[in-house]
C-alpha positions in Angstrom: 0.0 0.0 0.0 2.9 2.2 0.6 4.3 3.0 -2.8 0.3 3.1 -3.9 0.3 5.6 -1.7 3.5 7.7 -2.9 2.0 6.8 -6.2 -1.7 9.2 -5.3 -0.1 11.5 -3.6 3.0 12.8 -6.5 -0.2 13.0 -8.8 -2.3 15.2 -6.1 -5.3 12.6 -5.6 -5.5 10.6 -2.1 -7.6 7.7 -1.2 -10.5 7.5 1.2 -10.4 3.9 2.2 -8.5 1.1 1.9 -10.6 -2.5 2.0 -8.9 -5.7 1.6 -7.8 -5.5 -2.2 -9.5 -2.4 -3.0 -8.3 1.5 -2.7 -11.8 3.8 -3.3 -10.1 7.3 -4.1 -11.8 10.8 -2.5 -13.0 11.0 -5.9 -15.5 8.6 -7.7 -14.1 8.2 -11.4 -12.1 5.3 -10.7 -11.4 2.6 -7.8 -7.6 0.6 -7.8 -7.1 -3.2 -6.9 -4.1 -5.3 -6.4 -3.3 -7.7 -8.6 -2.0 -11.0 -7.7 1.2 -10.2 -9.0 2.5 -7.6 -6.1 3.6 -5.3 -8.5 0.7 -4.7 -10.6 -2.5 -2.7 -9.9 -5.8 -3.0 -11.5 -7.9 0.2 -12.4 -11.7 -0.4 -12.5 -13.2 3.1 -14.1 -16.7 4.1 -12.9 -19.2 4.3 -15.8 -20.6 7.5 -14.6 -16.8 9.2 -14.8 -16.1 12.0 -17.8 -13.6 10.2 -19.8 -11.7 13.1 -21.1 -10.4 13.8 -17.4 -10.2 10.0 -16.6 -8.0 9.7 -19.1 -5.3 12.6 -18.3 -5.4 11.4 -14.8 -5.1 7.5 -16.0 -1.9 8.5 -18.1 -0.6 10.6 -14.9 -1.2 7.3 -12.8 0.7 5.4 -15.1 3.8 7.1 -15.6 4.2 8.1 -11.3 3.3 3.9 -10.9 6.4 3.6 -13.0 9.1 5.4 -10.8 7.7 3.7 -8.4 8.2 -0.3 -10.2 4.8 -0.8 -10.4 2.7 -1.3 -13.4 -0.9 0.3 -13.1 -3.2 -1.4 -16.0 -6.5 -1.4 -16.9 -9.2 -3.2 -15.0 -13.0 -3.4 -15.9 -16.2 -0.7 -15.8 -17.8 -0.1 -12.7 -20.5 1.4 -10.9 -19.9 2.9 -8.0 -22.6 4.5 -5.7 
């Protein structure tokens, strides 16, 4: 969880809570799970986020998770309420 959370904070977001596999972020547009493979993160994109924000801060994601040795990749669609 600790680089994850290096990973939020360089990129200015922060997460809410922390359950089991899942990260929920203080915003809604997207939720991050671990992957069994330690260094590889899931992101499951909420249906109801704006996509042209979603994906500037996917790409930002991406290249911090790098720095970092991990790998952030695309998960599935989500709704989140």
């Amino acid at each position: 969880m600790g680089a994850v959370k290096e990973v939020l904070e360089s990129t200015g977001m922060d997460f809410s809570y922390a359950y089991e596999d899942l990260v929920f972020l203080d915003h809604n547009a997207f939720l991050l799970q671990f992957a069994e493979k330690e260094s590889e993160v899931l992101i499951h994109v909420n249906v109801d986020a704006k996509q042209d924000a979603l994906a500037l801060d996917i790409a930002l994601l991406q290249e911090r998770a790098s720095e970092q040795n991990l790998v952030f990749l695309q998960g599935t669609t989500v709704q989140i309420v």
